[in-house]
C-alpha positions as CSV (number, residue, x, y, z in Angstrom):
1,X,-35.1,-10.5,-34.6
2,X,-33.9,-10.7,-38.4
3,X,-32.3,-7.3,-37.6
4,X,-30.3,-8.4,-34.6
5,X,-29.7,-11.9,-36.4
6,X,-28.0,-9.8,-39.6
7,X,-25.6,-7.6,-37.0
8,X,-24.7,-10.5,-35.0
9,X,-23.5,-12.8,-37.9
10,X,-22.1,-9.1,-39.5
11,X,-20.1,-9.4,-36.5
12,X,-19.0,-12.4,-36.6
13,X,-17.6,-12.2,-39.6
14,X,-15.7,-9.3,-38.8
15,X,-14.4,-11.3,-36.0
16,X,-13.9,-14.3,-38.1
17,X,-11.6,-11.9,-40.7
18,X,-9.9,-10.3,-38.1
19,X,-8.3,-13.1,-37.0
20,X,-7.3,-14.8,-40.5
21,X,-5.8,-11.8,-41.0
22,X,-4.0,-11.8,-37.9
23,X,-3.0,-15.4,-38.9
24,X,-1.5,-14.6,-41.4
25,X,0.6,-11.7,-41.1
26,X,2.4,-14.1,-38.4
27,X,4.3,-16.5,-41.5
28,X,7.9,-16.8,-40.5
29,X,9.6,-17.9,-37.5
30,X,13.5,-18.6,-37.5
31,X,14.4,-22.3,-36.1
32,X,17.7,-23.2,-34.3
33,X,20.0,-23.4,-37.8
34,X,18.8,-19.8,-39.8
35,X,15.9,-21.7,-41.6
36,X,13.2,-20.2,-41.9
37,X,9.5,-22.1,-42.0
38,X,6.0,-20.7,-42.6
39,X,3.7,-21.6,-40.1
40,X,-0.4,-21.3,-40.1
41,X,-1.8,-19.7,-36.8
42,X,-5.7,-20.2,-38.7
43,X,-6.8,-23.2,-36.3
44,X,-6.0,-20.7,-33.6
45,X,-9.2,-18.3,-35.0
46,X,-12.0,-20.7,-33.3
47,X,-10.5,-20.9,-29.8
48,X,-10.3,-17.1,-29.9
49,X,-13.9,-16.7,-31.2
50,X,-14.7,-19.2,-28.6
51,X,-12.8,-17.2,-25.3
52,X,-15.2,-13.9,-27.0
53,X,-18.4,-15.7,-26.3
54,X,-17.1,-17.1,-23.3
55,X,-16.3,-13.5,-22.2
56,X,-19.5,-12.4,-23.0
57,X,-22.3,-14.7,-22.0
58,X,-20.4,-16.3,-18.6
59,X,-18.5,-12.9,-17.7
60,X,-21.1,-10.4,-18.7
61,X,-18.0,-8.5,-21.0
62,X,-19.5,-6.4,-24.3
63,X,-18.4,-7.7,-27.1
64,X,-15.8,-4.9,-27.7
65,X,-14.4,-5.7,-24.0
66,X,-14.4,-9.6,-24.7
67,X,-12.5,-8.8,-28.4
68,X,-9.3,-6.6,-26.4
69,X,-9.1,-9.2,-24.1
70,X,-9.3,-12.2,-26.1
71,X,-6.2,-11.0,-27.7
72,X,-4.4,-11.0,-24.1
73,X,-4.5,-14.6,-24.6
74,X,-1.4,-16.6,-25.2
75,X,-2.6,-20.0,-23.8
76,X,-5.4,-20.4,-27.0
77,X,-4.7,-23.9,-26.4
78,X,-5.1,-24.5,-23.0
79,X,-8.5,-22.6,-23.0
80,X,-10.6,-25.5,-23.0
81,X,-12.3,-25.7,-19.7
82,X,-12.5,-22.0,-18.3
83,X,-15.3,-23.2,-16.3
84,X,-13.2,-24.9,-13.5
85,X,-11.3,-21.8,-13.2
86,X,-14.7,-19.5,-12.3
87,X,-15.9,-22.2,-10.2
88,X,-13.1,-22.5,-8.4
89,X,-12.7,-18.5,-7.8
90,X,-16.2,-18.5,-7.1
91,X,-15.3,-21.5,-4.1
92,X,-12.5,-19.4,-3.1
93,X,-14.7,-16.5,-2.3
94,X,-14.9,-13.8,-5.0
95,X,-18.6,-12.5,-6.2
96,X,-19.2,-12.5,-9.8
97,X,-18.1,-8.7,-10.0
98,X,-14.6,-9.6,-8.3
99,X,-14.3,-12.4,-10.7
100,X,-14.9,-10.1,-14.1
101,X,-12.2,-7.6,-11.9
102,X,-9.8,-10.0,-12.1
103,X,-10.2,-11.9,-15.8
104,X,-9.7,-8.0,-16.9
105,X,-6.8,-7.7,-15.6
106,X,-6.0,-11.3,-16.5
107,X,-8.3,-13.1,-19.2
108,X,-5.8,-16.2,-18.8
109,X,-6.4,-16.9,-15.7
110,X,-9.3,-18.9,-16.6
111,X,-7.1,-21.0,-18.5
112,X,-5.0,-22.2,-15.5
113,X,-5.3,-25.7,-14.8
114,X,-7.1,-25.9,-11.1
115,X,-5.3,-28.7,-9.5
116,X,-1.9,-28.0,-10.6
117,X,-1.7,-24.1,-10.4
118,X,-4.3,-22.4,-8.9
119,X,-5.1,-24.8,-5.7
120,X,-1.3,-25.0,-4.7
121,X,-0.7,-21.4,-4.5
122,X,-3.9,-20.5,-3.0
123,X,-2.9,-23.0,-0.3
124,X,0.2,-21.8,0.3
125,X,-1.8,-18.2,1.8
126,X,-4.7,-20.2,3.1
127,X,-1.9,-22.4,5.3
128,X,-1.1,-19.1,6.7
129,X,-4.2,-18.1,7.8
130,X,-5.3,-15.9,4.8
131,X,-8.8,-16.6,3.6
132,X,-12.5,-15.7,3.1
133,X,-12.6,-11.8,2.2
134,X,-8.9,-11.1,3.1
135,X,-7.4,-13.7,0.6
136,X,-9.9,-11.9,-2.1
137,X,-9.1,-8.2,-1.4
138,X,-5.2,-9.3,-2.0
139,X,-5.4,-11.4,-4.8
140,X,-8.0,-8.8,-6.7
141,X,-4.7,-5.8,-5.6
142,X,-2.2,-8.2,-6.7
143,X,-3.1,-10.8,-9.1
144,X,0.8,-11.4,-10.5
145,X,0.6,-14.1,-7.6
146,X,-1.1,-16.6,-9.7
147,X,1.8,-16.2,-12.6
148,X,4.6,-16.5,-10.0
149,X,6.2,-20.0,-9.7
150,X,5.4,-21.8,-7.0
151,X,8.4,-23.3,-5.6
152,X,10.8,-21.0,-7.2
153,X,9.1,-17.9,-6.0
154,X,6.4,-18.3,-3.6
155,X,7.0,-20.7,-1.5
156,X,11.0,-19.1,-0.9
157,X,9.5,-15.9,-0.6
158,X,6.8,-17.0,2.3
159,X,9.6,-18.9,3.9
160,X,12.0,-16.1,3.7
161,X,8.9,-13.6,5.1
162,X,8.6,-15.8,8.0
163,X,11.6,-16.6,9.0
164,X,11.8,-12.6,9.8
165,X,8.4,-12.2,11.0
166,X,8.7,-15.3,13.1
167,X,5.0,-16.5,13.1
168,X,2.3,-16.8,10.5
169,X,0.2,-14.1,11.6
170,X,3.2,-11.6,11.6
171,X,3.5,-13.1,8.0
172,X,-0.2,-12.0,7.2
173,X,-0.5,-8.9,8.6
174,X,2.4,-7.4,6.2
175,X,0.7,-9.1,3.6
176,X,-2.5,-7.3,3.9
177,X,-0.7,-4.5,4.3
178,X,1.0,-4.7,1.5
179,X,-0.3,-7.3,-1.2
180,X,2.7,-6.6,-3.8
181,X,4.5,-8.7,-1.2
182,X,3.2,-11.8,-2.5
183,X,4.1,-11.8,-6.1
184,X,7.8,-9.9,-5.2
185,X,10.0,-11.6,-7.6
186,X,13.3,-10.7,-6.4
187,X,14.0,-12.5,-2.9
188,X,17.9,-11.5,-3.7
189,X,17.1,-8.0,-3.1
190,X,15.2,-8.8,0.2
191,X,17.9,-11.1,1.3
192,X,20.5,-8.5,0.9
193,X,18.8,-5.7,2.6
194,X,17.8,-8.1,5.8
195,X,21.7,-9.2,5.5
196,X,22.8,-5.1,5.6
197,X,20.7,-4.2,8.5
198,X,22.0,-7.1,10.7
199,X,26.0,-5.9,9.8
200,X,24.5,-2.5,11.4
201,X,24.2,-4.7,14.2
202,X,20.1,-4.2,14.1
203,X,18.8,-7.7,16.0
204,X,16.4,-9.5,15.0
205,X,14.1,-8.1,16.9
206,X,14.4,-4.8,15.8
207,X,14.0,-5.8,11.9
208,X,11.0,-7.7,12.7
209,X,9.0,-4.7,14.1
210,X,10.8,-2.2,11.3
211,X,9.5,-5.1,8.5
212,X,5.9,-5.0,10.2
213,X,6.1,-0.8,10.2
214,X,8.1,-0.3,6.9
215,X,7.7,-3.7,4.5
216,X,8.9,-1.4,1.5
217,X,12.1,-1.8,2.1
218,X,12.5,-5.4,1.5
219,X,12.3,-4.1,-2.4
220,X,14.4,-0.8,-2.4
221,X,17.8,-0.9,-3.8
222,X,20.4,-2.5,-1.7
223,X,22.7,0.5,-2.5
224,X,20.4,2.7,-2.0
225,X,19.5,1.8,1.8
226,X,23.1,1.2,2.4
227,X,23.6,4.8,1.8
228,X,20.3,5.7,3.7
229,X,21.8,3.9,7.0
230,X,25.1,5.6,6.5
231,X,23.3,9.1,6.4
232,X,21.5,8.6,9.7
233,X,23.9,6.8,11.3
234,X,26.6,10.2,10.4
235,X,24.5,13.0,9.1
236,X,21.3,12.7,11.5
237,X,23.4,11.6,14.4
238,X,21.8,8.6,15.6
239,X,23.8,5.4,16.2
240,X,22.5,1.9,15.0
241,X,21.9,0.8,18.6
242,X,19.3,3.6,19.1
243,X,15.8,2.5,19.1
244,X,15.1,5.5,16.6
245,X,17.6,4.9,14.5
246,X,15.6,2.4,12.0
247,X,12.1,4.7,12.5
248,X,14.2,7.3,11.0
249,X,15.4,4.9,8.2
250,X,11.8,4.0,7.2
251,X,10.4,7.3,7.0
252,X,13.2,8.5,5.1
253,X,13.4,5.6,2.5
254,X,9.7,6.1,2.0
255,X,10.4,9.7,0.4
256,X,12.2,10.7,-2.4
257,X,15.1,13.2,-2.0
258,X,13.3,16.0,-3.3
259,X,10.4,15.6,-1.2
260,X,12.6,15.9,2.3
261,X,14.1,19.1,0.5
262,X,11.0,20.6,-0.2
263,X,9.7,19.8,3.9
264,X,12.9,20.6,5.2
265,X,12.6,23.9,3.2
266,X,9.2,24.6,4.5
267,X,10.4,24.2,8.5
268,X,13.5,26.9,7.6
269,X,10.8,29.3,6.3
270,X,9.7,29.5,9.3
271,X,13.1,30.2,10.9
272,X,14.0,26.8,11.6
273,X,17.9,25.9,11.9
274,X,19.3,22.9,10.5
275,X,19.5,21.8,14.4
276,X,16.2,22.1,15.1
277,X,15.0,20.5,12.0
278,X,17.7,17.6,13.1
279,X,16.6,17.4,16.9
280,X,12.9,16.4,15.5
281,X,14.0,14.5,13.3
282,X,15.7,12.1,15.9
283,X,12.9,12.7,18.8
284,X,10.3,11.8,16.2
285,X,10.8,11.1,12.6
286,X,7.1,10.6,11.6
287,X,6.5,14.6,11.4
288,X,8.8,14.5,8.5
289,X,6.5,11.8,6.4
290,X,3.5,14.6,7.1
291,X,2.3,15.9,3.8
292,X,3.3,19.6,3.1
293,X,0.5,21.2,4.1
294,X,-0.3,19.7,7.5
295,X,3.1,21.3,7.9
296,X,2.6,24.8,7.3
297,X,-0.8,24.4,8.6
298,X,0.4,23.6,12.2
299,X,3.7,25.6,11.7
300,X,1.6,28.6,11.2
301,X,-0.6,27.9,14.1
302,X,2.0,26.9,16.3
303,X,4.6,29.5,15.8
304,X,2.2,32.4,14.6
305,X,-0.9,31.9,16.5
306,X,0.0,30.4,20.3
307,X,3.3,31.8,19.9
308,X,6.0,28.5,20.1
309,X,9.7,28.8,19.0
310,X,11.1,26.8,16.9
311,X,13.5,25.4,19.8
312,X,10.1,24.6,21.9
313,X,8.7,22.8,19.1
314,X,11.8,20.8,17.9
315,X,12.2,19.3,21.3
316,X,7.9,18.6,21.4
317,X,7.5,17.2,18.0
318,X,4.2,15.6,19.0
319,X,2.2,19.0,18.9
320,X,3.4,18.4,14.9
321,X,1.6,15.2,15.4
322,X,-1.8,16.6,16.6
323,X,-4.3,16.9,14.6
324,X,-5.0,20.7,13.6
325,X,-8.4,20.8,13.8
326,X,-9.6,17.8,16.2
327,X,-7.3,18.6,18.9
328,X,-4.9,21.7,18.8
329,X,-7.7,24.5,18.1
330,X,-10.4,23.7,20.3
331,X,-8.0,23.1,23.2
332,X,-6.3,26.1,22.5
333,X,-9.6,28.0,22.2
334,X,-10.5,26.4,25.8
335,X,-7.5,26.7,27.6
336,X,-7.2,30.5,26.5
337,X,-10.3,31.5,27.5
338,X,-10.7,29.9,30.8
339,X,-6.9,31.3,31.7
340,X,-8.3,34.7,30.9
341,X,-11.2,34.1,33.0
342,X,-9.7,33.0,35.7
343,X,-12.2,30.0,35.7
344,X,-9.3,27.7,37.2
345,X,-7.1,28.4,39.7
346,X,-4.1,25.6,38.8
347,X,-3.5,27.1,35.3
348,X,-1.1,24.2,33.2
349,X,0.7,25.2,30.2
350,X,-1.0,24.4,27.0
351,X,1.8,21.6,26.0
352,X,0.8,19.9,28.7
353,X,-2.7,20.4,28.3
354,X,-2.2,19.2,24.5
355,X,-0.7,15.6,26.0
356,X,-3.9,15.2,28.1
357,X,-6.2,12.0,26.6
358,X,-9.6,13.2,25.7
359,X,-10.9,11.8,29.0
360,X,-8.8,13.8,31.5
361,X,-8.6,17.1,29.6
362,X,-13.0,16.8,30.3
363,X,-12.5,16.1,33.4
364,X,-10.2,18.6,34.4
365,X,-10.2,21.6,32.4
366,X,-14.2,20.9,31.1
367,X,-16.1,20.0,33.8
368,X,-15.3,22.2,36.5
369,X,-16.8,25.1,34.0
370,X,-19.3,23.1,32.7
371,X,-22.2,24.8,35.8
372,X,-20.6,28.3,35.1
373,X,-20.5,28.2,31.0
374,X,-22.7,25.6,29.8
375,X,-23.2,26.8,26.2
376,X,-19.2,26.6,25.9
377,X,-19.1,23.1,27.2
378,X,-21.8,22.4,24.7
379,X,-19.7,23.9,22.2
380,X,-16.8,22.0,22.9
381,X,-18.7,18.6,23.2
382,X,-20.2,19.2,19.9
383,X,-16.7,20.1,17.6
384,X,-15.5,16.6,19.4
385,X,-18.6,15.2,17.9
386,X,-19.0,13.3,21.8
């Protein structure tokens, strides 16, 4: 016990050091008129020590953790009572683990005052319908909401949000979605770019259900998307009143220039013209938001293995949408054998075996070879894991 008595007051002292000497390298601060005035920090060194021990015995923080974050602290002063904070996270629905998540990310959180801070904003997404494990899981991915002001920010931004999404729950879902929504600090930005798609002549019905799809773009530049729209509207060749046209926007917004390069690139090594890569891009603009290799996967499969043209698939862009190994492969396997077979007499073409739902293509193309070739069906039953 002496032992651990002697390292803990060891420590303390270092502690205690530490911060005089932090105190007093900060000595000059220049006033309105040039003068300069020394000014002592030192009565600041026992409300640090204090938020350390807090840290460690209410927060479960080693002492090196609760020392890095102490100094995260600008509020010294208003750190008397962190208690009401972590009772009042602990009301709202965070576990002690979530709690310890947050003050790292934030140590002066527990020095918010309750009443006037932290309840007001948390009512503003409760009054929405947010709560219980939902409020937690966005306030632990976007925390900055507790620093945001509350009329100048949050309550403008929600407002603006919902006059868009016309009803709370709209409001919510694109919040859960995407939390970064609720601490967005630049409602200008979002203004303007709701204010550019309507002088496209989008309604408002159209940039409601592109806001619940594509909610990134409320924070892209403004020039930036004005030039996307332009682009679709003359280089894609889809016209603002299409019901594509702002699918085609989102998707493309959402990647960086030299990512469409580098997936348009892949479609042309394949023998793709710039007309084909355009005539999926309009039919279904999703494909183009696939990840590089899902790309050359089913290209390759496609093109190489069942023997499509790029025309074929251009103008059937869902067969880019299928998955590889769930759906194109084993069907193909399937429909190629029993066509060789002769198992069934109306043979379909595969495309239109491919758009079958899981159900019918059993039904049938499955059962009516189930008696004949059981171990296949078995085989087939078993990749679907039915």
């Amino acid at each position: 016990m002496r032992v651990y008595h002697l390292a803990f007051c060891i420590t303390e002292a270092r502690m205690l050091v530490k911060a005089r000497a932090i105190s007093s390298a900060l000595v000059f601060k220049f006033d309105g008129y040039g003068f300069l005035f020394r000014y002592s920090t030192t009565a600041a060194t026992v409300p640090t020590h204090f938020i350390v021990k807090y840290l460690i015995n209410s927060l479960g923080f080693s002492n090196e953790e609760a020392i890095s974050l102490s100094a995260k602290v600008t509020r010294i002063n208003s750190f008397k009572n962190p208690d009401l904070a972590l009772n009042f996270f602990k009301q709202t629905g965070f576990d002690d683990a979530q709690i310890k998540t947050l003050v790292s990310r934030s140590p002066e959180l527990l020095s918010y005052d309750v009443e006037k801070t932290l309840k007001p904003k948390l009512q503003c997404l409760s009054e929405l319908g947010l709560s219980g494990s939902d409020l937690v899981k966005v306030l632990l991915r976007d925390w900055k909401f507790l620093d945001r002001g509350l009329d100048n920010c949050i309550k403008s931004l929600l407002s603006c949000l919902k006059n868009v999404l016309v009803s709370d729950e709209n409001v919510v879902k694109v919040i859960k979605r995407s939390s970064w929504l609720i601490s967005y600090n630049s409602r200008g930005t979002m203004e303007a770019n709701l204010n550019l798609l309507r002088s496209f002549g989008c309604s408002n019905n159209k940039i409601k259900k592109f806001v619940l799809r594509h909610p990134t773009f409320l924070k892209i530049s403004t020039k930036k998307l004005e030039e996307m729209l332009h682009r679709v509207e003359k280089e894609v060749g889809v016209s603002p009143d299409s019901a594509m046209f702002l699918h085609i926007v989102g998707v493309l917004t959402s990647l960086n220039q030299e990512n469409v390069d580098t997936k348009f690139g892949i479609f042309k090594s394949f023998g793709w013209s710039e007309t084909d890569i355009l005539t999926m891009l309009q039919k279904l603009p999703y494909c183009v938001g696939l990840s590089e290799t899902r790309i050359q996967n089913a290209l390759t499969f496609l093109m190489k293995e069942v023997g499509y043209k790029s025309i074929y698939i251009a103008s059937r862009p869902s067969l880019l949408a299928c998955s590889l190994e769930k759906r194109l492969i084993p069907r193909y396997e399937m429909w190629k054998l029993v066509n060789e077979k002769n198992l069934i007499k109306s043979r379909q073409e595969f495309y239109t075996v491919i758009t079958w739902p899981e159900s019918k293509f059993l039904d049938k193309y499955m059962l009516p070879i189930k008696a004949e070739l059981p171990d296949l069906y078995d085989l087939f039953i078993k990749r679907m894991g039915k």
